[in-house]
N, C-alpha and C positions, 0 to 999 in steps of 0.2 A: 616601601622599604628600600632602602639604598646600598646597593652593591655595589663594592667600592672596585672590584675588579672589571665589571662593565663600563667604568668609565673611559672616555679617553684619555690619556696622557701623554705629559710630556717633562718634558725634565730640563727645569729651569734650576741651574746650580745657585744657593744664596738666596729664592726665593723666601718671603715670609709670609705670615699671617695676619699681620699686623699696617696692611698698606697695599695698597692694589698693586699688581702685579705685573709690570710690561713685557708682556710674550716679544720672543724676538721673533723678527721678520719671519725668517724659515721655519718656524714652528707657527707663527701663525698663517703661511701658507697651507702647511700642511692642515691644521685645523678648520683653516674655512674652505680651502681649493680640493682638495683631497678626500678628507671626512665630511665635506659640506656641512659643517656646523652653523650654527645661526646666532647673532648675539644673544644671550639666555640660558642656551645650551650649556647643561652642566658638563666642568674636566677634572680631572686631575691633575695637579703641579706637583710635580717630584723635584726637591730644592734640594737631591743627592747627600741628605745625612740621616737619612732612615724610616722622616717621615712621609705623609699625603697629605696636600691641603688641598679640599674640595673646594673647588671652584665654580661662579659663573662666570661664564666666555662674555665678557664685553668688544666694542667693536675694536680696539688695540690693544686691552688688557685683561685682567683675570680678577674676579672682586672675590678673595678668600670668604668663604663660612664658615668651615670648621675642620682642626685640625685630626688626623690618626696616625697610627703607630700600625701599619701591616705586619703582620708577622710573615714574612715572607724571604727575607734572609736567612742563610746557615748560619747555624753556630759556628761549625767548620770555616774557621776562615782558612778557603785553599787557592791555594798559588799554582799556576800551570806552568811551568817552564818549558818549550818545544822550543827543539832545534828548526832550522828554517827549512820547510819542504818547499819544492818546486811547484808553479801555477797559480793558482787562488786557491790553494788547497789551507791555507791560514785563514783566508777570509770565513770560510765554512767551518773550522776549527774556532775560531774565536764567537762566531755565532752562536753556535752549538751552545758551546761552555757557558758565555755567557746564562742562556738562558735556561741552563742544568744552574748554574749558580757561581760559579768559579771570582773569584773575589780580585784575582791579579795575575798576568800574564810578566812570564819573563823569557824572550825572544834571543835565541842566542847560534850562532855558526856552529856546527859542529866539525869534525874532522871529514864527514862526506856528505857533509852542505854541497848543494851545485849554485846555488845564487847566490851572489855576491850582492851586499847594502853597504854603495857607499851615504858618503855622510847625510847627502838630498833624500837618498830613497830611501832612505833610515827613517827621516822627519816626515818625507809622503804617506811611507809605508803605515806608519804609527798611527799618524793624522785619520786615515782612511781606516785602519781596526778601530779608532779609537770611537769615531762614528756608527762604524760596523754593530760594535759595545755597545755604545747609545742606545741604538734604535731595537736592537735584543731585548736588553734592560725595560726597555718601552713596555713592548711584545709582551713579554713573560713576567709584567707586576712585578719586577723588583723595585726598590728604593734605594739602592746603590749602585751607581756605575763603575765597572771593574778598571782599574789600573793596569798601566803598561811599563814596561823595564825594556832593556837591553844592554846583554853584557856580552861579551868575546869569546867566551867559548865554556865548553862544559868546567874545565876545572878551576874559572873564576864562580863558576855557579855554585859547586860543590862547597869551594873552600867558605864561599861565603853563606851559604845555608846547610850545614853540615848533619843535617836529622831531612835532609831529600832523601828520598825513596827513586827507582828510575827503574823505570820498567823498561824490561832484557828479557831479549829471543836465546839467553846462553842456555844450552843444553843442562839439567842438572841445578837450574834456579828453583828453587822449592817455596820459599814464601811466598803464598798468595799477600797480594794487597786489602788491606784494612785500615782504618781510621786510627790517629795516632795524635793524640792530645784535641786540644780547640785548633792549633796552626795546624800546616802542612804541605808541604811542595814536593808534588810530582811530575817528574823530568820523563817526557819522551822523546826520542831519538828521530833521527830522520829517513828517508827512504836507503836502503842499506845497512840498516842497523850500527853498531857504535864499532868501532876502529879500536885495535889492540889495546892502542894507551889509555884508551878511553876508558874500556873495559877496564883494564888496572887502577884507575879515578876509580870507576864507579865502586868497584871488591865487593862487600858486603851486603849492600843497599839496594843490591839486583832484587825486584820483584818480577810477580807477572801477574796475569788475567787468567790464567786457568789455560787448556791445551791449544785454544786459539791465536794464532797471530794474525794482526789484525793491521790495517794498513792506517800508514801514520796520522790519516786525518779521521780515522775511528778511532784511533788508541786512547787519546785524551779524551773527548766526548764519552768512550767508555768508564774510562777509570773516573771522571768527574762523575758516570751515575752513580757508580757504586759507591762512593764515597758521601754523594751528598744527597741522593733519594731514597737512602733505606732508613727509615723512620723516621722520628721525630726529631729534626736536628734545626731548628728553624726560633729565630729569636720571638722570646716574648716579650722584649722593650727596647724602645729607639736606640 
């Protein structure tokens, strides 16, 4: 019997089924250097639009068998918006998510951001989650790789997705967070929590997590669980 989550994977964007498959170099490192795979060796090709194509490992490409439809994506498709914290504390953030399910990352300064991205570390910084992404997505049997954004600051965030939710340490915030149509974007703040004006941006749209406050690279991992592994929220077609 074939269990399609035991296989290896990888995730070749545009693959198909219909034509052998040329693993790129660093993926077939990985598959013969790494996993010591052997030509024959069954994989899985993930061509990043929902499906699995079972594969045999040839000795520079992938000979498709047969295609499927994982159910393994949210319905929920959720958006992460975090302000930028200090360290590799995003590396671990984007991991996480990823592989709770989070669908897209929007990466933005806040008012008591301490790192500064200029233009280079902006494209390094991305280039590197974006990988980060990848290789989650591998990990955790998705068939979609999450998206990345970056905008200037919270109230370009706000004004341009205006049903965000943002989860605040204000005293007297009462709505717990819950699920709020098929979309949805959830904005957390940086180490410091949000600056006056900021707080005036956010007004109404303050959630929280219950009486814990929780440090910025748990806040999103948290709220991504509650939002996308309590029940059945997982597509049943590509």
């Amino acid at each position: 019997m074939l269990i399609l989550r035991s296989l290896p994977r990888v995730f070749i964007e545009g693959a198909t089924p219909d034509e052998p498959i040329e693993i790129p170099s660093e993926e077939l490192n990985k598959l013969r250097k790494v996993l010591r795979l052997s030509p024959g060796a069954e994989i899985a090709v993930l061509p990043d639009d929902g499906t699995l194509i079972h594969c045999r490992l040839q000795t520079r490409h992938a000979e498709p068998i047969e295609v499927f439809a994982p159910e393994t994506e949210p319905v929920l498709h959720l958006t992460l918006a975090q302000a930028l914290p200090k360290g590799d504390k995003l590396d671990e953030i984007v991991r996480a998510c990823t592989e709770i399910g989070v669908s897209h990352f929007v990466l933005f300064p806040s008012d008591r951001t301490v790192v500064k991205w200029d233009d280079k570390k902006t494209s390094d910084r991305v280039n590197r989650l974006r990988t980060i992404a990848r290789e989650a997505a591998e990990v955790s049997f998705r068939t979609r790789i999450p998206t990345f954004e970056v905008l200037g600051g919270l109230k370009q965030l706000l004004d341009g997705r205006p049903d965000s939710v943002v989860l605040s340490e204000v005293e007297g915030t009462m709505p717990t967070l819950t699920r709020l149509g098929s979309k949805m974007t959830i904005v957390v703040g940086p180490e410091g929590g949000w600056s006056k004006p900021e707080l005036a941006w956010i007004g109404k749209r303050g959630v929280t997590l219950g009486p814990r406050v929780l440090r910025v690279d748990h806040a999103g991992p948290a709220a991504s669980s509650i939002l996308l592994l309590s029940g059945t929220m997982y597509e049943t077609e590509p």
